[in-house]
C-alpha positions in Angstrom: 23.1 24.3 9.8 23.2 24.8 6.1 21.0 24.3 3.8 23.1 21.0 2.1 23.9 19.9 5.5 20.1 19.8 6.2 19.3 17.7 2.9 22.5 15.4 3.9 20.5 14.9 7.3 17.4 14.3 6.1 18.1 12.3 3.0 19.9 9.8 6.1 16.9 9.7 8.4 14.6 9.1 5.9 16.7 5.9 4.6 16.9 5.2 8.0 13.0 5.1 8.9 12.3 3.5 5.9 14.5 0.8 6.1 13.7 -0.3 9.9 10.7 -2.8 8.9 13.2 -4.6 6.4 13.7 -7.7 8.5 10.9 -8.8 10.4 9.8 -12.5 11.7 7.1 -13.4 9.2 9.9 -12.4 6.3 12.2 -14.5 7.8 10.0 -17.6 7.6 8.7 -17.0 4.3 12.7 -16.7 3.0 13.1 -20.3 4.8 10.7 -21.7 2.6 12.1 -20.4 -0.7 9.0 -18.3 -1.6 10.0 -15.1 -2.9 8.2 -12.0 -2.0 8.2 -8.8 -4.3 7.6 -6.8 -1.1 11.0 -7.9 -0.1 12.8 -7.1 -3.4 11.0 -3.6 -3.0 12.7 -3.4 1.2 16.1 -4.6 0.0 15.5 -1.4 -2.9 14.7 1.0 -0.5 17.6 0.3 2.0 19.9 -0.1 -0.8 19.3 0.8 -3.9 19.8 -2.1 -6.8 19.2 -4.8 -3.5 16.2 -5.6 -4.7 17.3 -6.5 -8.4 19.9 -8.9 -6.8 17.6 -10.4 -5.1 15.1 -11.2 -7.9 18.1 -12.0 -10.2 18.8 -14.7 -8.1 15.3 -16.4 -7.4 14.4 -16.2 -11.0 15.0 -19.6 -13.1 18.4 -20.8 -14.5 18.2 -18.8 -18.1 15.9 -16.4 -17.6 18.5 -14.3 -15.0 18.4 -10.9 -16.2 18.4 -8.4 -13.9 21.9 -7.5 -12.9 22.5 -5.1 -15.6 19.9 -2.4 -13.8 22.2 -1.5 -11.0 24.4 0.4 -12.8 22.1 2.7 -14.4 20.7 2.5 -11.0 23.3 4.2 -9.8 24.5 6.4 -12.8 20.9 7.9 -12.4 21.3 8.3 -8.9 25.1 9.4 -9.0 24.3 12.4 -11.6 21.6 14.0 -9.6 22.9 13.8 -6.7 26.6 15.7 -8.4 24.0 18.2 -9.9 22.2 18.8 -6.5 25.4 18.9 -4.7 26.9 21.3 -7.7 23.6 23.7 -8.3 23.5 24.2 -4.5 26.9 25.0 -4.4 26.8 27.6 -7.3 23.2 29.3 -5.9 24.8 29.6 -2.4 27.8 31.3 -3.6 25.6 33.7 -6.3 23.3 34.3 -2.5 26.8 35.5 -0.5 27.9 37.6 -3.8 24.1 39.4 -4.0 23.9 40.1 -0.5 27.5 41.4 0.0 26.3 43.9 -3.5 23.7 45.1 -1.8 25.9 45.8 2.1 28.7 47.1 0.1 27.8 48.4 -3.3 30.6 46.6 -5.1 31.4 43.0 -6.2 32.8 40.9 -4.0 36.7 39.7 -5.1 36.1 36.4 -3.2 33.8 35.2 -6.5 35.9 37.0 -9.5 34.2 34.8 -11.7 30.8 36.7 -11.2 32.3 40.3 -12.0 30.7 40.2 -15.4 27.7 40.3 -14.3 25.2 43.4 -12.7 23.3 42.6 -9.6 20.2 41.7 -11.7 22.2 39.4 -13.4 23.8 37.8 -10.1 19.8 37.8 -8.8 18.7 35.7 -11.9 21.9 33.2 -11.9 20.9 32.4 -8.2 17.2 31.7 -9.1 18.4 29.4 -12.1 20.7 27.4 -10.1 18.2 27.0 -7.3 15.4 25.7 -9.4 17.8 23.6 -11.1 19.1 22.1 -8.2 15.3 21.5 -6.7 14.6 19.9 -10.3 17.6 17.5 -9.8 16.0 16.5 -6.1 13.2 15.6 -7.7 15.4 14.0 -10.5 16.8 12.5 -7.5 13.9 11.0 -5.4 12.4 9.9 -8.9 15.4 7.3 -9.8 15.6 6.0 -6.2 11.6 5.3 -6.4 12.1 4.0 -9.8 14.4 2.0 -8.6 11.9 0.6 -5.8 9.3 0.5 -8.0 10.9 -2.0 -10.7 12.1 -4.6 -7.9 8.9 -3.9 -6.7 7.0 -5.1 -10.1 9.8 -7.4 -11.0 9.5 -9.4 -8.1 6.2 -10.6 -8.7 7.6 -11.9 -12.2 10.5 -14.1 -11.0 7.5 -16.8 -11.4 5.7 -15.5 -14.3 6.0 -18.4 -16.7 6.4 -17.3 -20.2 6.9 -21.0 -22.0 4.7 -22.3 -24.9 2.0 -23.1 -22.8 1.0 -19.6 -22.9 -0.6 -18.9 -25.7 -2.7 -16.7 -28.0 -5.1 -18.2 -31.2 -7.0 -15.7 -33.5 -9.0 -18.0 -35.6 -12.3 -17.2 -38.3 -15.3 -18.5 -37.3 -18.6 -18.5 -39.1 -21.9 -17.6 -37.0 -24.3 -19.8 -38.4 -27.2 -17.8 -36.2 -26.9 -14.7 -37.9 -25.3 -15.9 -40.1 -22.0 -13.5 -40.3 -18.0 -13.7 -40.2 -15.9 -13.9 -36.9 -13.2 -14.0 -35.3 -12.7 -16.4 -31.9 -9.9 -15.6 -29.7 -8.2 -18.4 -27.8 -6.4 -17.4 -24.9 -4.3 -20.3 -23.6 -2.9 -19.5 -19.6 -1.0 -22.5 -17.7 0.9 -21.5 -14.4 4.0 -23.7 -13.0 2.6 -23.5 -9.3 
């Protein structure tokens, strides 16, 4: 099995394992009584990916709905590293086959004419340059689809974070008659919809 076929495979069983617990009874009840849970927002990310901002778009208030613009950088992000992991794999496997059929045969190999140009050393150092780019762009990879996780994750628990006038912030000079000096008193005003 090659080495792309192997990332293919595991990249599948992983989004499998991790989205088995996505639907379980207690979820189910909680959804029935219109409470909305991050950790659900952060499931629906991780089984697919932009799930989770749907589903906080739509519990959040009438006016406030602001999510859906996400899921395309979402998946630009994720669409870009995975071409680049796809591409620099290609590229090192082929600079691999042209090394080691240099070193059999003692000639370049006129299945890859666009490596001619370059000396074995040359063909050795392309093939570690694409390979580190392409484990960069796995990380790059795994990073956006976290990300993505991560902000319906943290987004979720803001769907009811009220942000009206209520909540408020005074800064107002005060005068210390005890030792006798100049302040400042902060007011910090917090008033939740629940």
């Amino acid at each position: 099995m090659s080495n792309s076929k192997k990332i293919v495979v595991g990249l599948f069983v992983g989004w499998i394992v991790f989205s088995l617990p996505i639907f379980t009874q207690e979820e189910m009840v909680i959804a029935d009584t219109n409470f909305h849970n991050p950790k659900t927002a952060a499931k629906l990310s991780i089984f697919l990916p932009g799930a989770g901002q749907i589903y906080n778009h739509r519990a959040m208030p009438k006016g406030k709905k602001n999510a859906w613009w996400k899921i395309p950088i979402i998946y630009a992000g994720l669409g870009f590293t995975g071409y680049e992991v796809v591409a620099n794999h290609v590229l090192q496997r082929d600079l691999r086959n042209e090394f080691v059929f240099r070193t059999e045969n003692g000639f370049p190999n006129p299945d890859f004419p666009e490596f001619q140009q370059f000396d074995n050393q040359g063909v050795l150092q392309l093939y570690q340059q694409f390979k580190l780019s392409r484990d960069l762009m796995i990380f790059a990879f795994v990073a956006v689809y976290g990300l993505n996780v991560l902000d319906a994750f943290v987004e979720g628990h803001f769907v009811d974070f009220d942000i009206s006038k209520d909540l408020s912030m005074q800064l107002q000079p005060v005068y210390m008659q005890h030792n006798q000096a100049a302040g400042l008193r902060v007011t910090l005003r917090f008033n939740s919809r629940k």
